[in-house]
C-alpha positions in Angstrom: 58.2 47.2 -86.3 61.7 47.7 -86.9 64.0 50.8 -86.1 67.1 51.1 -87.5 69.7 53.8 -86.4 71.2 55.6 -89.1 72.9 58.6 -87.7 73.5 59.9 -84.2 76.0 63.3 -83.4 76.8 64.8 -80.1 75.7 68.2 -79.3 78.1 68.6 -76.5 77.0 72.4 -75.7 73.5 71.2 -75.7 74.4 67.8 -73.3 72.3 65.8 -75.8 72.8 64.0 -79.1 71.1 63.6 -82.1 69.7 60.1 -83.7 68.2 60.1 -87.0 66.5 56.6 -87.4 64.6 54.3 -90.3 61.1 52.9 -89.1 60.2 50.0 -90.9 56.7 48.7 -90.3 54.3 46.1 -91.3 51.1 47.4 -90.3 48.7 50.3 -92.2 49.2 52.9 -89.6 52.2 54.3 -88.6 53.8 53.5 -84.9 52.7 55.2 -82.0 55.0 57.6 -80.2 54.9 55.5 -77.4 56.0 52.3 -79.1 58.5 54.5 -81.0 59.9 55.7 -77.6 59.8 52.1 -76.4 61.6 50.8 -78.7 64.3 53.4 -78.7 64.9 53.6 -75.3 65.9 49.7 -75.7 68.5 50.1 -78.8 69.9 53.3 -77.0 69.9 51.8 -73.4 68.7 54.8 -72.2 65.7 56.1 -69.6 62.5 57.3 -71.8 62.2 60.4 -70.1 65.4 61.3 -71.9 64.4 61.2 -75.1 62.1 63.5 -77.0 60.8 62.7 -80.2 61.3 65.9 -82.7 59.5 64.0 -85.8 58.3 61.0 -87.3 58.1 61.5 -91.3 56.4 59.2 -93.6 55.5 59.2 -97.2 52.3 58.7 -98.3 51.3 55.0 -98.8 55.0 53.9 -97.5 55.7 51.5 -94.9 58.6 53.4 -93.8 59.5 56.4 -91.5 62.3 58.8 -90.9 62.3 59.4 -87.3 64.0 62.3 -85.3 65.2 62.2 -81.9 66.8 64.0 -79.3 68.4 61.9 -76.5 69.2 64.2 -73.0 72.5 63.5 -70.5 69.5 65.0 -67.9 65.9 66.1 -67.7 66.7 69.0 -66.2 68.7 70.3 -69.4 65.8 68.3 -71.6 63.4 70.9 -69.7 65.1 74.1 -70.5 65.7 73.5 -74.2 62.6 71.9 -76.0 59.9 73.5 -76.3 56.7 72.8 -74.1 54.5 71.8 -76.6 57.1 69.1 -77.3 57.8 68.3 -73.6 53.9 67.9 -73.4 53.3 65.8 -76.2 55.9 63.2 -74.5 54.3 63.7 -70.8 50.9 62.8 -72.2 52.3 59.2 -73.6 54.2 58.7 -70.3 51.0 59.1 -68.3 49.6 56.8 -70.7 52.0 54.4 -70.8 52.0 54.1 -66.9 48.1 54.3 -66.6 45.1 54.9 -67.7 44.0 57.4 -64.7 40.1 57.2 -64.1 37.8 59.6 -65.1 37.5 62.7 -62.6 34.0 62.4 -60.9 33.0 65.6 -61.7 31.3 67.4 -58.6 27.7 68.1 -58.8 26.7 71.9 -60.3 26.4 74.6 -57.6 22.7 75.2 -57.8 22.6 78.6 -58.4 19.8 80.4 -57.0 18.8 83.6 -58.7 17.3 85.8 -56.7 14.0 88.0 -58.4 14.6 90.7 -59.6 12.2 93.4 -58.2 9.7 94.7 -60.2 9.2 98.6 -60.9 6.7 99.6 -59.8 4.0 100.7 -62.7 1.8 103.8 -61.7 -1.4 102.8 -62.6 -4.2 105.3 -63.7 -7.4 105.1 -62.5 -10.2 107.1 -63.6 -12.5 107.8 -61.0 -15.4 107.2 -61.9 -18.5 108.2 -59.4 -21.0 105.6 -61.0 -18.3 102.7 -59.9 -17.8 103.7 -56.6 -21.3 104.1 -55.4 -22.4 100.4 -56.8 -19.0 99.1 -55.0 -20.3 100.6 -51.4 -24.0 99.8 -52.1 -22.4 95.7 -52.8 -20.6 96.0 -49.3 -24.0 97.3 -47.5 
């Protein structure tokens, strides 16, 4: 991979500049972020959690890439100006950069314990019928 810087301009009311940079690479798939921020923190000489990467354009079937960055004087500034989806997208390949975290042991389900529901109670009919109840007493005797 090689990155080539082809434009940068200070924003000084901003407190960050703006590099514009060529990608060349070798391989099928385009560069990671991560390896893109790697290797732009080394040409720029500057802390990774400065820079945020804005875009990385390619053609189709091209082994080249216009990349877009902005470089911060301070995180605190970085923080207030780009959006979040932006500053999440570089968190997530800072934690993975540092480490892979293991997975969360999830804790056991709750064992939830329904209680019955109490049945109405159904009125039931009955016919009385004489017959019945005289063979029923005669049983018991």
């Amino acid at each position: 991979m090689e990155l080539k810087i082809t434009n940068k301009e200070e924003q000084k009311l901003l407190d960050r500049t703006l590099v514009k940079a060529r990608l060349n690479f070798s391989e099928k798939a385009v560069p990671s972020r991560k390896a893109v921020l790697g290797e732009l923190s080394k040409q720029l000489k500057v802390d990774k959690k400065l820079i945020v990467i804005k875009e990385i354009r390619t053609v189709y079937g091209s082994t080249s890439a216009d990349v877009e960055v902005h470089v911060y004087d301070s995180e605190e500034i970085k923080n207030k100006l780009e959006p979040k989806h932006l500053l999440k997208r570089s968190e997530l390949t800072e934690a993975k950069k540092e480490k892979k975290e293991p997975a969360k042991q999830e804790k056991p389900a709750e064992e939830k314990k329904e209680e019955p529901k109490p049945v109405e109670a159904k009125e039931e009919v009955k016919e009385d019928k004489p017959d019945d109840k005289k063979s029923e007493e005669d049983k018991k005797e």
